[in-house]
C-alpha positions, -999 to 999 in steps of 0.1 A, spaced: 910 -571 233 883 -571 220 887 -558 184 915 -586 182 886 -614 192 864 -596 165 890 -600 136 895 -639 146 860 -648 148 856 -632 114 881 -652 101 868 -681 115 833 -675 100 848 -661 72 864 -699 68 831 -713 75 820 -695 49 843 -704 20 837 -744 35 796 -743 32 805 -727 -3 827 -754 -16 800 -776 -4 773 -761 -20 791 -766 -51 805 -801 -46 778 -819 -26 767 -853 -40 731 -847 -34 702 -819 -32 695 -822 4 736 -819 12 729 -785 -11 705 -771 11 717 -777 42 750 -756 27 734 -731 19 709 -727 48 743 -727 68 756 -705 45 732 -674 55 736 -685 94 775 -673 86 764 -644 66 743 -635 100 772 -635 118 791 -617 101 764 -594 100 763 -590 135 803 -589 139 798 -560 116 778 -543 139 794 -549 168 830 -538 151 810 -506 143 791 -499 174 760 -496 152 726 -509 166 713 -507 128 733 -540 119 716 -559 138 676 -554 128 694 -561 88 702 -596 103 669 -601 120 653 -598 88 678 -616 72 671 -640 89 630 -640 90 634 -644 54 663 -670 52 637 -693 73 613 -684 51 630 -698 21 643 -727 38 610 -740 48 596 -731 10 623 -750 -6 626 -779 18 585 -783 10 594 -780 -29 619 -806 -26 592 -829 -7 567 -822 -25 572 -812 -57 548 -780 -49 555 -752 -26 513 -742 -25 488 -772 -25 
């Protein structure tokens, strides 16, 4: 039962996925961009994490962790560029 519920919810972000992507590409303005794309590594954490649990491996989820440390990181530098104009004053 619970591989089954695996596969959908991969599908399901997988669809997420493809959404925040055609987004990323279509969206009228910058800040529509970066929202996409923000969203776009939550999903890629997910899968991650599906991953991990499909394999029974603990090691999947310390690679999201830091995934996501760093996908913060870069939000918050490119939200401050876009403000800005500067990411270090």
């Amino acid at each position: 039962m619970l591989a089954i519920t695996i596969n959908l919810v991969s599908a399901i972000v997988c669809i997420a996925l493809v959404l925040n992507l055609w987004r990323l590409f279509v969206g009228p303005e910058l800040p529509d961009r970066l929202l996409a794309l923000d969203t776009m590594y939550i999903n890629c954490i997910a899968l991650i994490i599906l991953l991990g649990m499909w394999l029974g491996s603990p090691l999947y989820f310390e690679a999201a962790l830091l995934i996501a440390m760093l996908g913060f990181v870069s939000t918050a530098a490119l939200c401050k560029y876009l403000l800005s104009g500067d990411i270090i004053e």
